[in-house]
Structure formats: C-alpha cells, structure tokens
N, C-alpha and C positions, 0 to 999 in steps of 0.2 A: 169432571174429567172422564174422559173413557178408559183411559188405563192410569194404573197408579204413578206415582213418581219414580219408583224405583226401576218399574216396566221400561216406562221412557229414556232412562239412564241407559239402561241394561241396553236398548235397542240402538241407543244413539252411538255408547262404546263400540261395540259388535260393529258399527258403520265406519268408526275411525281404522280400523284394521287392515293393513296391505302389506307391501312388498319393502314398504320402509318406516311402520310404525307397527308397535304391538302396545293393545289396548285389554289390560286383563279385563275378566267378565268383571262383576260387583262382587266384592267379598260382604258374605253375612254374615250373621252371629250363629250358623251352623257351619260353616265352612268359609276355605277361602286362607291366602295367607295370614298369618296373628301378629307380623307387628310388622313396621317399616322394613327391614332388614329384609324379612322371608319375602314383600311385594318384589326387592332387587331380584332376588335369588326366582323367586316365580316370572316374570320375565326374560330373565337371563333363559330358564330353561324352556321357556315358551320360544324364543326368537331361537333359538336352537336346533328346537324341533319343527321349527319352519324353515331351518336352512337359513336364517339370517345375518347378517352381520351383527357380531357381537356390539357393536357400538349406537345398534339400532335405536330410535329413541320410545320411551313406552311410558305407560303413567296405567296407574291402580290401585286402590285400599284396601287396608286390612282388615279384620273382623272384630278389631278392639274399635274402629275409627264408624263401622257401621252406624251411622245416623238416620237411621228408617224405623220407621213404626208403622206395621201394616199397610207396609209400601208407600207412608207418603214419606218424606223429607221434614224432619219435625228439628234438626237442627243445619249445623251446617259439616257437608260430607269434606273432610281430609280428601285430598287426592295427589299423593304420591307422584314423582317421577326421576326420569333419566334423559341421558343424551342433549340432542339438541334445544337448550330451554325454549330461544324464537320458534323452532318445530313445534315444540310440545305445547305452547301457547297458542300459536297456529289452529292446530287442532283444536286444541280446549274450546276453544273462542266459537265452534260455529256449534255449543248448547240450545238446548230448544229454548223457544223464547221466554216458559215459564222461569226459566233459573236463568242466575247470573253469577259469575266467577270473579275471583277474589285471590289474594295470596299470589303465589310464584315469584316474586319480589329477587328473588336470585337461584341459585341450583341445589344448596338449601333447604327452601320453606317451600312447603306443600302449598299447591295451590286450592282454592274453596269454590266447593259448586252450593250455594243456596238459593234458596225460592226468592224472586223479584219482591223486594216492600212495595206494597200498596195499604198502607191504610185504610183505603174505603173497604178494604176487601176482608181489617180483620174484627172479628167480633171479643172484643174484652173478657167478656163470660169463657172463651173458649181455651184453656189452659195452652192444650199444644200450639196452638197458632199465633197465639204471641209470645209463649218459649220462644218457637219456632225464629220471629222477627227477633226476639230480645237477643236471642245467641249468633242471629247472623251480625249483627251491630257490631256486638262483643268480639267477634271473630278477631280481628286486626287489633286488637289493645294492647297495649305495652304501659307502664310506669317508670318513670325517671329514680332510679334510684329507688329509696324508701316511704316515697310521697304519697297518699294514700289516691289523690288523683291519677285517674284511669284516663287515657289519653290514648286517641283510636287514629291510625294511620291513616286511615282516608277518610273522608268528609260525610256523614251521615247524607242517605237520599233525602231528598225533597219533603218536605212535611213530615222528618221524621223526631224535629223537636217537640213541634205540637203534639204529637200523635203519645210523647212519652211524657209531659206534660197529665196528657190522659189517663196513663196510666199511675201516673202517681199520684192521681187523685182519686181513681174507679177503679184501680185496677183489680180482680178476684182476688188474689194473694198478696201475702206479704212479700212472698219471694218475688213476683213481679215489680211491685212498687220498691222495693230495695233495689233493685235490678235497673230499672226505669229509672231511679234518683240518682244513680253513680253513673249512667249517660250522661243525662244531662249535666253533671259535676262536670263529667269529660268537656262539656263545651261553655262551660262557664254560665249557664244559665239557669240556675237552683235561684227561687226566687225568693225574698224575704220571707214572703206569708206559708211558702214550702219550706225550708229549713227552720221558722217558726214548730210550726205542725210534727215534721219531725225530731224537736228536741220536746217536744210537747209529747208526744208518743212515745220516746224512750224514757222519759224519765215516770212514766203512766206505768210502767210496769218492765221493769229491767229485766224479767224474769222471761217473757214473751219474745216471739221472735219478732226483729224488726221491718218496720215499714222504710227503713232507709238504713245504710251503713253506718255503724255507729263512727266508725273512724274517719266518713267523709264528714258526718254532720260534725264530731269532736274538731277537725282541723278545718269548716267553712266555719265554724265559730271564732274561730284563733285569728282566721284570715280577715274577718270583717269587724274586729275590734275587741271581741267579746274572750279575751282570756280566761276572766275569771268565769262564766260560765263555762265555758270549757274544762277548763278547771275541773268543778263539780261534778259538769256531767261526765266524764272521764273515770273520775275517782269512784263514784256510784256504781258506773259500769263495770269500770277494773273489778273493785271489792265483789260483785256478782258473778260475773268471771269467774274467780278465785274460788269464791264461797261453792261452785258447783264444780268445781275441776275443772275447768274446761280451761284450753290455751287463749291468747290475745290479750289479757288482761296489759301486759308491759307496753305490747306497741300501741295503745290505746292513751295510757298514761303519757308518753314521751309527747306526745303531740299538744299536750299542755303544759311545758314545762315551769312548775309553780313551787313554791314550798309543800303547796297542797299535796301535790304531784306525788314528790320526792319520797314525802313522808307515807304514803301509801305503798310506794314501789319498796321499799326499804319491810313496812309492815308483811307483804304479802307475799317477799322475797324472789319479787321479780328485778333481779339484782344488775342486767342489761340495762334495764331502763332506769333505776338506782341512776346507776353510772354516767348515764345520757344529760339524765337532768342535771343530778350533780354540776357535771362537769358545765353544761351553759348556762348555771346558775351561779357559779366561781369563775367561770371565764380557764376552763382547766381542760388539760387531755383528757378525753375522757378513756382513757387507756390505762391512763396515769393513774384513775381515780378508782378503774378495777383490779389496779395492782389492791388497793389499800383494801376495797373489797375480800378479794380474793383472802388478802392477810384475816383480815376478820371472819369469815367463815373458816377457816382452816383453825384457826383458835378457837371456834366454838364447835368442833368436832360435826363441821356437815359434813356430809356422804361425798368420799375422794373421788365419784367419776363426777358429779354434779359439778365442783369445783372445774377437774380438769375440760368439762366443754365449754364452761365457762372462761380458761384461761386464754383456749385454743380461739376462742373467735374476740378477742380483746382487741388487734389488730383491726377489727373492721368496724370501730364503733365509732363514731363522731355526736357531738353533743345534741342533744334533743333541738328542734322540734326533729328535722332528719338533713340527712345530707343528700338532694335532691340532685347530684351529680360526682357519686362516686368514683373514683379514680384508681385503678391499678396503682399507680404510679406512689399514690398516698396511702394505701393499704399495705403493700409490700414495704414504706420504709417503717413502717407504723409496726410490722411485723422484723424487722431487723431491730428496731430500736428496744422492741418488749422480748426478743432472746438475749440481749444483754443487759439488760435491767439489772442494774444492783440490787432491788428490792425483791426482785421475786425469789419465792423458796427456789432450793435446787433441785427437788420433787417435782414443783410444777416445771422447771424448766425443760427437765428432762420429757415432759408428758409434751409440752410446746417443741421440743426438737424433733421429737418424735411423730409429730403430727406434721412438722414442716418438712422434712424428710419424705412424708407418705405423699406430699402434693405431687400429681403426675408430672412427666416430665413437658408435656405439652399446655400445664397450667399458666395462666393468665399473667399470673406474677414473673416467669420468662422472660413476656413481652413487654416487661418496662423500660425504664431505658436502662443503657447500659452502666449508670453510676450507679443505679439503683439498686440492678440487679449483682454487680460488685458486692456493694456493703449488704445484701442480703447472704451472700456464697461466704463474706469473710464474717458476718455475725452468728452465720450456722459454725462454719468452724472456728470461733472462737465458743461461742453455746459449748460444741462437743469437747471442746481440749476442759471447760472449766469443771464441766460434769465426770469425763476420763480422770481425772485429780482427786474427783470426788468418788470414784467408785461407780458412777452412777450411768454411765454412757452405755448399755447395755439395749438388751431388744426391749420395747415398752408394748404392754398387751394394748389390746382396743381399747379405745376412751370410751366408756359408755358401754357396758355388755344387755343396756336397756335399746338399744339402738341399733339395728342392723345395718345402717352406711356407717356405723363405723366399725361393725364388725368385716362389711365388704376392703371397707379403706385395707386391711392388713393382707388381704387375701396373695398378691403380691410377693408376701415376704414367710410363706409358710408351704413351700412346694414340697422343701425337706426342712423336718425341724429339728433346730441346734435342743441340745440338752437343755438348756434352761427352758424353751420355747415348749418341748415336752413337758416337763415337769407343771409349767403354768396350764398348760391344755390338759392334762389327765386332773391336775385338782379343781381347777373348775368345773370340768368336765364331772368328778365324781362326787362335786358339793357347790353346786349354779347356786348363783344368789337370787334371793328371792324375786328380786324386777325384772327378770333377767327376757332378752327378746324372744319371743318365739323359736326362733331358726338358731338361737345358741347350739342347740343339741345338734344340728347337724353341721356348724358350723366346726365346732369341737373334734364332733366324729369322722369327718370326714377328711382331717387331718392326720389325724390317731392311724386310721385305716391304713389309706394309700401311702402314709409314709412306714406303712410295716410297725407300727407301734403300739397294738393293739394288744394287749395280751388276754391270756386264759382268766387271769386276777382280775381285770376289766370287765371282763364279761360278767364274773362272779356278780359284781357289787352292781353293773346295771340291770340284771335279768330279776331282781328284786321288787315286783313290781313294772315290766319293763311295757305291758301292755297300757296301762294306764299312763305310762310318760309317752312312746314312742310310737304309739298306734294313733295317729291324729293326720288330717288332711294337710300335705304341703302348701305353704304358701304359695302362690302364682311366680315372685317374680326372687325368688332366692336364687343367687348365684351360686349355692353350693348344694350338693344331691340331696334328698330325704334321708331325716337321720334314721329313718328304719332302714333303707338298705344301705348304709354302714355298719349299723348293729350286725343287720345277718354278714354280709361278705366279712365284716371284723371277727365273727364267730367262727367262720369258715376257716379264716386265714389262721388263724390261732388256734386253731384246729379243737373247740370246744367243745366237749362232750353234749352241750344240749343244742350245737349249732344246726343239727339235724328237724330236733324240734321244732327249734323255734321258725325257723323257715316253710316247716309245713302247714303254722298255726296262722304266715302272713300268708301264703297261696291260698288258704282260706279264707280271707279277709270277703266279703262280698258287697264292700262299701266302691263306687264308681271310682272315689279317686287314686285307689288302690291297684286299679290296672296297669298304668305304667309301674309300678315298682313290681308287680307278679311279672309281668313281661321282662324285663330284664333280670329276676331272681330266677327266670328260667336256664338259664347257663349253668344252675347245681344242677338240673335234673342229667338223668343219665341219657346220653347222647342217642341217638337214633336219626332214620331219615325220616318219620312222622313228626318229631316234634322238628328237625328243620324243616320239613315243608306246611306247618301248622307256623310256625314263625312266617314262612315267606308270607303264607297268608293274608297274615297279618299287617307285613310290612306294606304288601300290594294296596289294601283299603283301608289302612289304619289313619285315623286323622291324627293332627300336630302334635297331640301330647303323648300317643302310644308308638309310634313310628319309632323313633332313637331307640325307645328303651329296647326294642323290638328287634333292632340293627344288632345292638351291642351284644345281645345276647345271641341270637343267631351266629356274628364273627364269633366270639369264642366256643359255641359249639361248633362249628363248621372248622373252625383251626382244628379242633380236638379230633375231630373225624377225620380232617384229613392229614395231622400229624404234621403241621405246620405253626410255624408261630401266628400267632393275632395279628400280628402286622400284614404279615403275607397277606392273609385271608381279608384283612381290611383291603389294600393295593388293590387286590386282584378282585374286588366287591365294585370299586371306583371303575375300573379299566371296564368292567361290563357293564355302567352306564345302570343297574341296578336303582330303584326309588330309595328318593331321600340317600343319595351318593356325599351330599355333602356331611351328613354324621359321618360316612365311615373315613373322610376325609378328618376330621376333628380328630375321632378315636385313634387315628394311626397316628396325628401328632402328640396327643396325649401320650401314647407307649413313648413314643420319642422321648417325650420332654423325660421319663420317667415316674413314679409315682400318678400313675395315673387316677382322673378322674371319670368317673366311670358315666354319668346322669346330671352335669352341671350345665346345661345349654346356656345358660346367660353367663358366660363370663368366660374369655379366652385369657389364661392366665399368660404372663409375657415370657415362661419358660417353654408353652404352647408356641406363643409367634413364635419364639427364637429357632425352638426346634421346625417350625415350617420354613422358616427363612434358611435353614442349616440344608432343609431338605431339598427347597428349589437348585442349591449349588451344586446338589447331587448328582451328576452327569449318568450315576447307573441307573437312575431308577427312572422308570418311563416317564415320557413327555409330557401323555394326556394326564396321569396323576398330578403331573407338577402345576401343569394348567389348571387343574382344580384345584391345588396346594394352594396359589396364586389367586385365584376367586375368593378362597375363605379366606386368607387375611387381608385382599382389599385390594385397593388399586395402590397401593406402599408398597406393594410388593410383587404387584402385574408386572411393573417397569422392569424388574428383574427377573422375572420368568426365560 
C-alpha cells in the first residue's frame, strides 16, 4: 500500500464532511474523544461551530476503540454515530474498497469498518494478520443465554471455514487455534478428529494455555454422547482452575452435570454450580437447593459478604447443563418467590431486599408482564413488613466491599448520610477489611467529606501512615473522586492542623497521574490573576483527564476573586462558551443537588438529574445555560427544555 490504513480512513472521513454531515477526524490513543459519550458531545460541538443544525447526522471514535497499530487496521475500528441512521449508513457505505463495514443494525450499535477477508492474502506465521481476520469474524457474536456456543450474526465470507480449519491445525499460537476452534463451534463444523485432538491436548497438560476452549470442547462432548468424558475432563480442569486461583472452574463443571460433577463443585466450593447440578440431578429448583446451600455455609461460619452475593443471584440460576434461553419473565418470579422463602435466614433476606430495592428503576424485571411484575412490588413489600417486625428493615451496606459494582450499586442512596449510614462509613472507613476493593478508600471518603462528616478525630487516625495508604494511582473507571483529594479537602474542611501540610507534600507528588488531583487541589492556593490565568492555560490545552479538574478549581478561585458564589461563576463560565463548558454545567448541578462532588466524572448521581431537571423549569435563569442543562442529562430532558 502507499499510505497506511489509518491514512486512508483519516482522508476518506475528512471527504464525508459538508453542510449536512459531520465526520470527526480518527481519535488515537494520544488524543481524540475517550469513550462514546464525549464522540456525542465532540460532534454536538463540532456541528455548532459550523453553524449546523443540531440534528445533524455524524459518526466517529474514541481513543479507548483505537484499533491501529502503526497505522494499519489490525482489528476491527468501532465507529460511533447519530442522526439519520439510512444517512449515516449512506455515507459509511462508499469506504475504500480495502475495508468493509459491519454493525449499525439499529441507532444503538456502532457500526464496524474492518480489512476485507481474503485468505490467499493471509500468511499464518504472521500474528497481526490473522488477529486481524480472527477479531473481524468475532465482531458480530452474541450467545444464547449461558451456552458456551458463540453464534455470529452474519454468515462468515467465503472460504472462511476452510481457512480456520487451517488455523486449527497450523495455527502459530495457541490463542489463535483457541480462537479458530470456537468459530468453527459457531457453525457447527468442529470435526471428530479436531475435538479428538483438542481433549487430547487439554488433558496433556491442564496447566498450559489451550489450543481450544475448554468449555466448548467440555459441552461438544456432552453434545455428542460423551458425558462421562466430559465429566472427567471438566472435573480435572475445574480442580486446576481452583488449585491456581484463577476463576471458571463452576461454569466448567455445570456443563457436565454428573455425580462427578457435583461432588467437585461442592469440594472446591463453587457452590453456583453445586446448586445447578444438584438441582438437575434431583429434578429440583435449583433456587430451592441454594436456599439449603446457603443454610449450610452460614453454619459453618463462611465469610457474610461471600454468602450474601451468593444469596442475591439465586434468582437467576436454572439447573445445569444451562438455560440456553433466559427469560425476564422466569427470573423476576424466581426472584419474588426467594423474598418470601420461609427458609431463608432474616439476615440474608434483608441483604436480598436490599439488593432488589437497588435494581434501577429502568431494570429489565419492570418489563415483565404485568402479573409478574405485581407479585414481585407485593413480595418486596411483604420481604419489608416481615423484616420491619424483625427489627431488621434498616439501610443494608454494600454486598461485597471486595467488589466495586457493588460498591457503585449504593452510590444512589448516600448523597446525605442518615446516622446509622455514618456510623457504618467512618468504621469501615477506620478499620477496611482485609479483601477489601481498591477504590473502598475513596468510596468511603468521599462521602464523609461532601456530606460535612469529616472530622479533626478522622483525620488523626488516617494521617498515620496516610502516604503509604493514600498516595497510589486512581483507578481509570471509578465513579467516585480519588481518595487523596478527599483526605486533603476533608482536612481542609475540618479545619486540621496538618491540613496545610499535607496538601503541600501532594503538589509535590511528581508521579503523572497526580496531575489531575494537583490541578484541582489548586483552589487552596491563595487567589491571584496568575494562578487564574496559569489555570486557563491549562484548561485551553489540557487533554481529557486534566481539563475538569482544572475547571473546578479555576470556578472556585474566580468565585472567590470575584466575591460571587461557585454557582454564579460556574453560569457565567457556560454563558461564555468557555472549553470543556460541559464540566462547569455538571459542577453547577452538583452545588444544586447539595453535597457536592467535586472530581466524579463517571457517574451523574440522580440528586444531580433531579437538580438539572429543577433547573431546566427555572424560568430566571438563562436560556443558553438551560440548553446546555438539557445536553448533559440527555435527550429526557431536551423535550423539556
């Protein structure tokens, strides 16, 4: 080729571009929007600043979706869109002739630009180039339910069974020939003397990474008469599994379901799959059967969050081998039927009311039908009157403090926290349990903080060591601030004698992912027009992760200079069309809601909507702000602008 793939993209985009389409450039992995959301927001303001109509239709990706390797196309590129989908298809459609598109199926699913199969063209030896083919295949897969067959939307090109055939028998790696074997599963074509070869190869050394999926070969065994090697091979894998830590051992097991089975799942206490076999080895719910489970760990003093995510997904289990087409409809009554269990403790119930209470309000279970969803509304409130009796109907902490979605799941119900909900958050907070996830500490602190809950006594007992806990790189995708700038604004606010310090020892920090938290710990420094205009600076060329923090801290020094509230100075930041407008749109709903968060980018908590939706009915406050009010929480709440 004379120019690379990416070249050609880059030039083809740039051609789709007029009076009624906007085509962002390629987002890399050094710039460019970072995840679906900011591609909306980066066209919104692109067709803007072209004078377009807002409705305009556009497509582009982000710089997590970047699928290039020194410019060529080594998997298959995401690409984003809006507006008119027949438009945006339209367009899509006239790619150069080396690639071909894939996806867009509705308004939805991102549509896929990868390199045309040709098998004569790829060499086996060459890793990227059959990645390359192996992930454009994979693109379109889906599974039925918990079936381990992988089943692809559209019909493989031309010579592309043969060609993986090849691969599972020459292919360089194992990952390819693993990869190459679960296609062909997809089409029903694994052929005796290949699934031979591959139970031949796992059972050669269980310890090795495979030449085939163990849980396709486990269940083309089951399918073609052979249980009881399945069986075996199963239980060998599982017990390997187990023996190294490593997760899959249970879904491995279920797919054989045996005495063999059982008896392994039970040993290694993968107690899901216990339950599965169990139950379509007795012809029993298998709901039923983790009730009795559950009874027996709880007598033998396992660990109370292990139990409770155990209790909490008991609803969605059906007996081994799998339920190859799950049902809302069977899940939800499965899930009314195990809150009113007479056998379950009143402990776990209460941990199960509490989980079904957290399910959003636009969850799946909603949409059953209307009997269903009845006796789920009247077994929640009968669950709550038996627990209220008991004492026990009270707020339930996170299931699992090893687990950050369940520490997300509570986020919701801690904007302001009730007395007991303190008391739970300062003693965990001052004595974590040992497994505890990552992100606890800032999950903890950043509650403490912006509800005013922090005290001088707090500070005491974490500044003890506080470098060795609190000084560590944030997680990418936490929905709650770094718990270092909680510590410092919690020292601040509490007005601690070493809060001075300690904030000087983190603007020294001189590790990169430290920036954003320096940039926004800059609102202690003392006000002047050099450090705002060293902020704008900032804001002007700052890329996605330094930007906000950069916003946030400029509004409250500029409030402070100009003897205004944060609010104001957020407004009147939006009204001048300012970079990165949409933080200071967040930050003013944040003041609103109260208890502000200061650094959470991933997660608009629903005191945040509320307070935006309070604000759109606001008739004093200007237009254009409200119209941006309206952009950040979505087209829910355009209609009402």
């Amino acid at each position: 080729m004379s120019s690379t793939d990416l070249a050609l993209l880059r030039a083809w985009l740039r051609g789709l571009n007029d009076d009624g389409f906007v085509a962002l450039p390629p987002a890399t992995r050094d710039g460019g929007p970072f995840d679906a959301a900011d591609v909306g927001v980066a066209a919104a303001e692109e067709a803007e600043a072209r004078g377009l109509s807002p409705d305009v239709s556009w497509v582009g990706w982000h710089n997590q979706s970047h699928a290039f390797k020194g410019g060529r196309l080594t998997g298959v590129q995401h690409v984003y869109h809006g507006g008119d989908l027949a438009e945006v298809r339209r367009r899509l459609s006239t790619l150069p002739d080396r690639f071909e598109l894939g996806g867009g199926g509705s308004e939805d699913e991102a549509f896929t630009i990868a390199v045309r199969f040709d098998p004569s063209a790829i060499d086996l030896t060459d890793d990227d180039a059959v990645d390359s083919a192996l992930t454009a295949m994979e693109t379109d897969r889906h599974w039925y339910g918990d079936h381990p067959r992988m089943r692809l939307r559209a019909p493989l090109a031309d010579g592309a069974v043969t060609w993986l055939h090849a691969v599972v028998a020459d292919g360089a790696t194992a990952g390819h020939r693993a990869r190459a074997f679960a296609l062909l599963d997809s089409q029903d074509a694994v052929t005796d003397g290949e699934l031979d070869e591959a139970v031949r190869a796992l059972r050669a050394d269980v310890d090795q990474p495979p030449a085939a999926p163990a849980h396709v070969v486990v269940n083309l065994l089951r399918e073609r008469g052979r249980l009881g090697d399945a069986a075996t091979l199963a239980a060998d894998l599982a017990t390997a599994l187990h023996d190294r830590g490593e997760p899959g051992a249970g879904s491995l097991l279920v797919l054989a379901p045996t005495t063999e089975t059982v008896e392994v799942a039970r040993r290694i206490d993968a107690h899901v799959a216990e339950a599965r076999i169990a139950a379509a080895l007795d012809g029993n719910d298998a709901w039923a059967v983790g009730v009795e489970i559950a009874e027996r760990l709880s007598s033998q003093g396992v660990d109370g969050a292990a139990v409770d995510r155990f209790i909490c997904g008991l609803h969605t289990l059906t007996p081994a081998p799998f339920d190859p087409a799950p049902t809302t409809e069977a899940e939800a009554a499965r899930l009314a039927a195990l809150l009113t269990e007479p056998r379950l403790p009143e402990r776990q119930r209460a941990v199960l009311l509490a989980w079904t209470r957290r399910l959003p309000e636009g969850h799946v279970y909603r949409s059953a039908g209307a009997g269903t969803v009845a006796a789920l509304d009247a077994a929640v409130a009968e669950a709550g009157e038996r627990l209220a009796a008991a004492g026990l109907d009270g707020w339930c902490p996170p299931i699992g403090l090893d687990s950050p979605h369940a520490l997300w799941e509570t986020l919701g119900e801690v904007r302001d926290l009730s007395p007991a909900q303190e008391e739970w958050f300062r003693a965990t907070l001052l004595a974590p349990p040992a497994a505890a996830a990552d992100v606890l500490d800032a999950y903890l602190l950043e509650a403490l903080v912006a509800c005013g809950r922090f005290t001088t006594a707090d500070g005491d007992a974490l500044l003890k060591g506080w470098r060795r806990r609190f000084v560590r790189r944030p997680g990418p995708y936490a929905r709650v601030q770094p718990a270092l700038v909680s510590l410092v604004i919690g020292l601040f606010e509490a007005e601690h004698p070493r809060a001075e310090e300690v904030w000087t020892a983190v603007m020294q920090l001189k590790q990169a992912w430290a920036r954003p938290l320096q940039l926004l710990l800059t609102m202690y420094e003392d006000v002047d027009d050099a450090v705002l205009e060293r902020l704008r600076g900032v804001i002007v060329d700052a890329d996605l992760y330094d930007q906000p923090a950069a916003i946030v801290a400029y509004l409250f020094l500029y409030a402070e200079q100009a003897e205004a509230e944060p609010f104001e100075a957020a407004v009147s930041y939006v009204l001048g069309e300012a970079p990165g407008a949409e933080v200071a749109v967040r930050f003013a709903l944040e003041l609103l809601a109260g208890n502000p968060r200061l650094l959470s980018p991933r997660y608009v908590h629903p005191a945040v909507a509320e307070a935006g939706r309070r604000a759109i009915a606001d008739d004093e406050l200007p237009a254009d702000f409200l119209r941006r009010v309206a952009r950040f929480l979505g087209d829910g709440a355009r209609g009402t602008a």
